[in-house]
C-alpha positions in Angstrom: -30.9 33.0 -24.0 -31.0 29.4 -25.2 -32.7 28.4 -22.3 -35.3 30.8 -22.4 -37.0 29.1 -25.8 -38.6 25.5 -27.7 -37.7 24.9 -31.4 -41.3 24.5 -32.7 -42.1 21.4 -34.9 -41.8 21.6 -38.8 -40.0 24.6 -38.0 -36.8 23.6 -36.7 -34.8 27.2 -36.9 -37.6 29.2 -35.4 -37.4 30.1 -32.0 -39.9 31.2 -29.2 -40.3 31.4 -25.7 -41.3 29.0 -23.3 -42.7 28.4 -20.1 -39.6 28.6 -17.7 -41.3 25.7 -15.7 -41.7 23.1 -18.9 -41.6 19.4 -17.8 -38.2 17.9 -18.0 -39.4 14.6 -20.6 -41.9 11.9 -20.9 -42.4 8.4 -19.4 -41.4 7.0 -23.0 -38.6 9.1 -23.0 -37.0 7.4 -19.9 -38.3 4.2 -20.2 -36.6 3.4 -23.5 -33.2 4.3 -22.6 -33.5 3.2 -18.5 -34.6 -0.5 -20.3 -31.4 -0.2 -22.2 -28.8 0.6 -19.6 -30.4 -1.9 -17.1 -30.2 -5.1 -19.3 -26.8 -3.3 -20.4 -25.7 -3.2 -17.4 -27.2 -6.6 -15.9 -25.6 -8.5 -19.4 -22.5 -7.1 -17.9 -22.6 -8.2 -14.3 -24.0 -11.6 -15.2 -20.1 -11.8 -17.0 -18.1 -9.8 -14.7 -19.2 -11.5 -11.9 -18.4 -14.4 -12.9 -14.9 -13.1 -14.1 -14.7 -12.6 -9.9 -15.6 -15.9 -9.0 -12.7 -17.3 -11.1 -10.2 -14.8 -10.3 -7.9 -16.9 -9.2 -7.0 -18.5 -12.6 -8.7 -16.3 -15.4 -7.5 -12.8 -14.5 -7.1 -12.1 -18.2 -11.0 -12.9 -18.9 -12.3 -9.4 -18.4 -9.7 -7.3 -17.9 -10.0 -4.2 -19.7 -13.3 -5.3 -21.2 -16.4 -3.1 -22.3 -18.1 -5.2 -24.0 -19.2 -8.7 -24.1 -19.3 -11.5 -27.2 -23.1 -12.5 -27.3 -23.1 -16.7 -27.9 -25.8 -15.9 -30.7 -23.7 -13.2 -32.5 -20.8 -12.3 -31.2 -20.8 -7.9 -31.5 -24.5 -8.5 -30.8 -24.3 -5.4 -27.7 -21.8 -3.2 -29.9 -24.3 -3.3 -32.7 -27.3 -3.1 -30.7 -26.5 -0.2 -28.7 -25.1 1.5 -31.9 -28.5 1.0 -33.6 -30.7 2.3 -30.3 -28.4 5.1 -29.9 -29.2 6.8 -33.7 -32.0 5.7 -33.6 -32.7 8.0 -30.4 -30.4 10.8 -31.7 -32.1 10.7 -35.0 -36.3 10.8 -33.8 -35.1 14.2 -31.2 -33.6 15.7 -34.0 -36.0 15.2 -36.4 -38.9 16.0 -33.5 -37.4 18.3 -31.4 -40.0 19.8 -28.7 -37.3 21.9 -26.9 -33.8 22.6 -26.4 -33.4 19.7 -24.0 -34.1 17.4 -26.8 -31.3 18.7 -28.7 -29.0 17.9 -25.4 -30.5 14.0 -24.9 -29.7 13.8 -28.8 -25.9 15.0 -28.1 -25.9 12.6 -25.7 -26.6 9.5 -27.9 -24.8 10.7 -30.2 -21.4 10.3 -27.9 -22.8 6.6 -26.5 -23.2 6.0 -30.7 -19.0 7.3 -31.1 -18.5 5.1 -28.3 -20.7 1.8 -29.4 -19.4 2.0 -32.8 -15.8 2.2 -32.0 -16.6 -1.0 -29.5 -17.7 -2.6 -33.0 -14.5 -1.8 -34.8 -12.3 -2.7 -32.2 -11.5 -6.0 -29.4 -13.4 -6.0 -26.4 -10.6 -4.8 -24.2 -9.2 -1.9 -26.5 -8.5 1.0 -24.2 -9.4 3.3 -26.7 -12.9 1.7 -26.5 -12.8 2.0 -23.1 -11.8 5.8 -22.9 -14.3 6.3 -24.9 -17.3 5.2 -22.5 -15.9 7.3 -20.1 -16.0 10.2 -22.0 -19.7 9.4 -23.3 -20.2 8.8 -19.5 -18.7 12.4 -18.7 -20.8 14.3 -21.3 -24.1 12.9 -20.0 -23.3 14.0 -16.8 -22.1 17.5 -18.6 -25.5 18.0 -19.7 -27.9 16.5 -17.0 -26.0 18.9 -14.9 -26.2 21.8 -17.4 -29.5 21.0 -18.4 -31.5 23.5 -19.8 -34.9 23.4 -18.2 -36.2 24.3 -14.5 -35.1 21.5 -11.7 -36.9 23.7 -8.9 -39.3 20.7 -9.1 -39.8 17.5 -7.4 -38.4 16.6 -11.4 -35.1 18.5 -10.2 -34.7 16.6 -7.0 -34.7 12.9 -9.3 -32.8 14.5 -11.9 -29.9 15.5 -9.0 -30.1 11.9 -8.0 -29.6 10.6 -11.6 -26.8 12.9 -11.7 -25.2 10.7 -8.8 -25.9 7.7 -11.1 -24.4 8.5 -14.1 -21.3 10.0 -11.6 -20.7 6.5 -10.6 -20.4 4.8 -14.0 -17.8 7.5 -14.6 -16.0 7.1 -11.5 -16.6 3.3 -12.2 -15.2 3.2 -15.9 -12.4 5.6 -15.1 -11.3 2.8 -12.4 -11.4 0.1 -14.8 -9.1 2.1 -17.3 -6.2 2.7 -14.4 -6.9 -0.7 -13.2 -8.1 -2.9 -15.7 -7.1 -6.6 -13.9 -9.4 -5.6 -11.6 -12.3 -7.5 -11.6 -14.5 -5.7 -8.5 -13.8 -2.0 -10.2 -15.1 -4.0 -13.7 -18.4 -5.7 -10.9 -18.9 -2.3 -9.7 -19.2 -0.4 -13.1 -21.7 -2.9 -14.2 -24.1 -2.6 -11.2 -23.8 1.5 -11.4 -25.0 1.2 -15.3 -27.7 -1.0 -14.0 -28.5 0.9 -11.2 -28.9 4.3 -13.7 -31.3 2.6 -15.7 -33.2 1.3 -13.2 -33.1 4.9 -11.9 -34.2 6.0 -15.7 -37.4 3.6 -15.3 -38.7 5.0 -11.4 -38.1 8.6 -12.4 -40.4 7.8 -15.2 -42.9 6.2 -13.5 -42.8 8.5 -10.5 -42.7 11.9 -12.6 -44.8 10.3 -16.0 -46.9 7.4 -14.9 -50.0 6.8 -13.6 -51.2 8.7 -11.2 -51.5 6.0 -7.9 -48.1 6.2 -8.6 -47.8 10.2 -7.3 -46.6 10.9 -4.4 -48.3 11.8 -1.3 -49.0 15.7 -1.3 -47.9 16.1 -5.3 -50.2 17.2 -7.7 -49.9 17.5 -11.3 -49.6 20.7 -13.2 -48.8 22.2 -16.5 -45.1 22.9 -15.1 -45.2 19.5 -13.6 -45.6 18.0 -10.2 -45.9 20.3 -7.6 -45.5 19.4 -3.5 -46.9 20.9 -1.1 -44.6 19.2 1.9 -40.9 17.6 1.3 -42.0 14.4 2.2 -42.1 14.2 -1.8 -38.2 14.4 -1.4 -38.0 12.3 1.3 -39.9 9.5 -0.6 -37.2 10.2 -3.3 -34.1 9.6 -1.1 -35.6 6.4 -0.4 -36.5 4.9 -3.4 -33.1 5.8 -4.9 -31.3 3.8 -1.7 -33.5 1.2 -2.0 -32.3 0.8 -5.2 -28.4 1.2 -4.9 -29.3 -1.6 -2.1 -31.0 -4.1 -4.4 -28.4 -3.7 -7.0 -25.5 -4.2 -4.7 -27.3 -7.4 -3.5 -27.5 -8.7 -6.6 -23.9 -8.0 -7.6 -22.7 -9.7 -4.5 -25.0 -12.4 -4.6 -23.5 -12.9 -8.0 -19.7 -12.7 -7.1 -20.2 -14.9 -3.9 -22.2 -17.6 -5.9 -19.8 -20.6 -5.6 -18.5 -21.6 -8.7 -19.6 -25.2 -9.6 -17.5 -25.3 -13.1 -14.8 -23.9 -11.3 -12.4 -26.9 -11.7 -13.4 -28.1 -15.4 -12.2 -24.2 -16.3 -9.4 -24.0 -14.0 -7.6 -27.3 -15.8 -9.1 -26.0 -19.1 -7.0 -22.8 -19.0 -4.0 -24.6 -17.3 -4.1 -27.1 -20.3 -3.9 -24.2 -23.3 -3.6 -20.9 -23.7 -5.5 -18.5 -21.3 -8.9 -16.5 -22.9 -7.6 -12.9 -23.5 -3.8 -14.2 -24.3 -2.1 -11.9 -26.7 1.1 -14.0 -27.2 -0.5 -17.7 -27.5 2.5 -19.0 -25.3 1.7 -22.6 -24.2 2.4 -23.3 -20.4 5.3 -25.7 -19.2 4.6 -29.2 -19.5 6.0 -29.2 -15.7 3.5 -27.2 -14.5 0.8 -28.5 -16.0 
């Protein structure tokens, strides 16, 4: 079986057998990509949220949206997350160490379909959109698929990243049927912030130093082995305490009161709304 063997370095077509209880990745290896989706995900909220606090006037300033214009260069993220996600795809193929690199490369190869369609194409494209949720849906394909042993304390994190990347799907998915709505738009933003911030624990926790271990937990070759749940436990709790501080900050940033409120509201009222299609200038009577 696939599962049961490591492509070998230099090598790339020969196959041997493993250890079934081979470590599921590297502190590197989720601290790249968890950086990624938390600023990611927090450059989105910083905009969506403030896309709620002017609902009332600008419902056509995110709708439909994946992407945001950077004030520097405008397909700054697009392009960004394009080059980070071949990047990625390119250095596990090239150095593959086991089968489950070849599964984290098909995964950034799907956010790299997905980033460089978002490059081609407006920010509110529902193609573009579809398309997230479908790179969404194969990551969680393959975390939940994976190939190596999640009997370990790793399995229990990588079952709660599963719930992560599960939300940005459920998340995106509601911004494609609803797209004028600006809390399903808040609410995928904090889940892709919340995944990487999960990315970043699970690689300290698993991967980083060793104060960091938790109680009962020792490392091994297979990785970190418990002698009580409590490692579990500890788990749960970390992962709440996160969905907790994310959702404070998204609704610390929607219920922000909005000081340039007015100077937009009578700047859309006075020309065409951001996001129009048509360019249809509003009634001098209403004005």
């Amino acid at each position: 079986m696939v599962t049961g063997y490591y492509i070998t370095l230099n090598r790339p077509l020969a196959l041997h057998p493993r250890s079934p209880q081979k470590k599921m990745g590297t502190l590197i290896g989720h601290l790249l990509p968890g950086a990624a989706f938390t600023l990611l995900g927090l450059w989105h909220l910083l905009h969506t949220s403030a896309a709620y606090r002017l609902s009332e006037s600008s419902s056509s300033f995110s709708n439909g949206r994946t992407w945001f214009p950077s004030p520097f260069l405008k397909q700054a993220e697009p392009a960004l997350l394009l080059l980070f996600s071949i990047m990625s795809a390119v250095f596990l193929l090239l150095h593959p160490s086991s089968a489950a690199d070849l599964e984290h490369a098909a995964m950034f190869f799907h956010f790299a379909i997905y980033s460089a369609a978002a490059l081609l194409s407006i920010p509110s494209s529902p193609i573009v959109a579809a398309l997230a949720a479908s790179a969404f849906a194969q990551e969680l394909l393959l975390l939940h698929l994976h190939s190596i042993d999640h009997s370990r304390l790793e399995g229990h994190y990588h079952r709660l990243m599963e719930l992560a990347v599960g939300a940005c799907l459920a998340s995106t998915i509601a911004t494609i049927a609803c797209p004028a709505s600006h809390v399903a738009a808040v609410v995928r933003s904090a889940t892709v912030a919340a995944q990487g911030l999960w990315f970043v624990i699970s690689g300290f926790v698993l991967w980083g130093p060793t104060w960091l271990t938790p109680e009962g937990c020792s490392t091994t070759a297979g990785g970190l082995a418990c002698s009580t749940g409590g490692a579990a436990a500890t788990a749960n709790l970390q992962f709440s305490g996160m969905v907790a501080g994310v959702s404070a900050l998204a609704a610390t940033l929607c219920l922000l009161p909005e000081r340039k409120g007015v100077e937009y509201r009578q700047l859309v009222a006075s020309g065409r709304r951001c996001g129009d299609v048509g360019g249809e200038k509003p009634d001098p009577g209403q004005v």
